[in-house]
C-alpha positions in Angstrom: 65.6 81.4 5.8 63.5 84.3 6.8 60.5 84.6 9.4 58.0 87.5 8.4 55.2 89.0 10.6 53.1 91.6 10.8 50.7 93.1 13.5 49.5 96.3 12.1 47.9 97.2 8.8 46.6 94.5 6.5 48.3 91.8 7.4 48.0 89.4 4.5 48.2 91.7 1.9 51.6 92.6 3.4 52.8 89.4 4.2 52.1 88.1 0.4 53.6 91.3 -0.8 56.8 90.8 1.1 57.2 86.7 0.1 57.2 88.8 -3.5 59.6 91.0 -2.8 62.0 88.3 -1.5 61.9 86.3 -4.5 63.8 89.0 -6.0 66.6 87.9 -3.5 66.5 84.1 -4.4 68.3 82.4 -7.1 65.1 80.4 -7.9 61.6 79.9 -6.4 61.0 80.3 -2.9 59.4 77.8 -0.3 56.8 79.8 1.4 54.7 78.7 4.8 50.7 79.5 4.8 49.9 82.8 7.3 49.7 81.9 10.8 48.0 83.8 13.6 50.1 84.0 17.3 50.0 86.3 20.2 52.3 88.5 20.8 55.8 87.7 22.8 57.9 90.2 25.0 55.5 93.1 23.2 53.9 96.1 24.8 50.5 95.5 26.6 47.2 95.4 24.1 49.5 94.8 21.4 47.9 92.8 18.4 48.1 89.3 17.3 50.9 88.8 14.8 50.5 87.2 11.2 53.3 85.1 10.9 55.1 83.1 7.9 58.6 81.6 6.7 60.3 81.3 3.6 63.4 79.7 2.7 64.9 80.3 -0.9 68.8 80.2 -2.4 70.8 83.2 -1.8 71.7 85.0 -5.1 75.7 84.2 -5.5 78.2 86.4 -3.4 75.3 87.5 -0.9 76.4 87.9 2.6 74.8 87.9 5.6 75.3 91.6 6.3 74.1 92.5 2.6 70.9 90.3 2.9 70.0 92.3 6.4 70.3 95.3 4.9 68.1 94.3 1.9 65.3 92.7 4.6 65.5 96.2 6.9 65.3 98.1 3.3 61.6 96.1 2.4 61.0 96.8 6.3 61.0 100.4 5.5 59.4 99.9 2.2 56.1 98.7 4.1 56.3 101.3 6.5 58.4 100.1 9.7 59.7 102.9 11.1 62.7 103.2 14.2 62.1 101.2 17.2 60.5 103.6 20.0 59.3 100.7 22.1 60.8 97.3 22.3 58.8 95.4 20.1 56.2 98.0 19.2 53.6 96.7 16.6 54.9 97.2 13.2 53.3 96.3 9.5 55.9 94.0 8.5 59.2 92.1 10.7 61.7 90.1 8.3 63.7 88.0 10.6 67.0 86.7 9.1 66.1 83.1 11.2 69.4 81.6 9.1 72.0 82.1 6.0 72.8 78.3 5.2 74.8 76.6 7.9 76.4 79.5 9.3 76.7 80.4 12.6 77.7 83.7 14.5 77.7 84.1 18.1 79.3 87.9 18.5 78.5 90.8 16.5 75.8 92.6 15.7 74.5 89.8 13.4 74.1 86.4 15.7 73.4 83.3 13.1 71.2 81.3 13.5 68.5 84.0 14.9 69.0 83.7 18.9 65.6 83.0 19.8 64.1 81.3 16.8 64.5 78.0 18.2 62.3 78.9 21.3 59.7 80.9 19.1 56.2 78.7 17.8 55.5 81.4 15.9 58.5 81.0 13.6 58.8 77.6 14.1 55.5 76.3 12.9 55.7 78.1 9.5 59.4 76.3 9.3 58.0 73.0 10.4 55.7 73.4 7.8 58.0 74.0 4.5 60.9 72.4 6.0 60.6 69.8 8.6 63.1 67.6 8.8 66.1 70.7 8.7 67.8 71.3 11.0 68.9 75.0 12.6 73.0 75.4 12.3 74.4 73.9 15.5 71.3 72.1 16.5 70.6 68.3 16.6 66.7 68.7 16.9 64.8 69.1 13.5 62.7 72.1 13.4 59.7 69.8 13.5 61.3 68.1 17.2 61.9 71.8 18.0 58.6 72.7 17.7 57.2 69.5 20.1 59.3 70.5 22.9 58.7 74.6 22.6 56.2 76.1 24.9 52.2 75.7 23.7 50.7 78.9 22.6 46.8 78.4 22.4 46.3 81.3 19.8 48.8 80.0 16.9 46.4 79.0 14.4 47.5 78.2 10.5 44.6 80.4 8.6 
């Protein structure tokens, strides 16, 4: 499962093109939210609103966690991310590995699921969307209960 965003360049466009680049990475089809619109969180003053979206698709066989981070920071650079200057700079396009089936990591540089993505409307509306009823590893709450109890965010908008 991975959350995409994007706050700088054309947002759709680059959001669409990166849903196509990772169905090269799944088995079969991929589930893919509609865009969403959110304000930024924890991001420098006068940054942008985001463009926001999830998929969830089958790993190809003997992926790993590690080798499907690397592949998501690869198509990061593809569209233009470059090294982190400021903590959550705008960027054109953020690929979030949210989970990898029902593992879960608490050390390393890796943490599955994604630490914040339970406290995150941004990536949990575009989940609640394609995948309501599942359920984050390690959590009781569906991502569609997850999303009632997380903190209201007036500008989240499905487009």
């Amino acid at each position: 499962m991975v959350a995409l965003g994007s706050n700088l360049g054309d947002g759709p466009s680059i959001i669409r093109q990166a849903q196509e680049r990772l169905k090269g990475l799944s088995q079969g089809e991929i589930l893919a939210s509609s865009l969403w619109i959110s304000s930024p969180v924890d991001c420098p003053p006068e940054s942008p609103p985001f463009l926001n979206a999830a998929v969830a698709f089958t790993v190809l066989p003997q992926e790993t966690p590690e080798a499907l981070l690397r592949k998501l920071q690869q198509i990061e650079r593809e569209f233009g991310r470059i090294p982190k200057k400021v903590h959550n700079e705008p960027r054109p396009l953020d690929l979030d590995l949210v989970a990898f089936g029902r593992e879960i990591r608490s050390k390393g540089p890796l943490v599955l699921p994604h630490p914040r993505a339970h406290l995150r409307r941004f990536v949990l509306a575009p989940l609640a969307e394609i995948l309501p009823e599942w359920r984050l590893p390690g959590f009781e709450s569906s991502i569609s209960e997850l999303l009632s109890q997380s903190p209201e965010d007036p500008a989240l908008k499905r487009l």
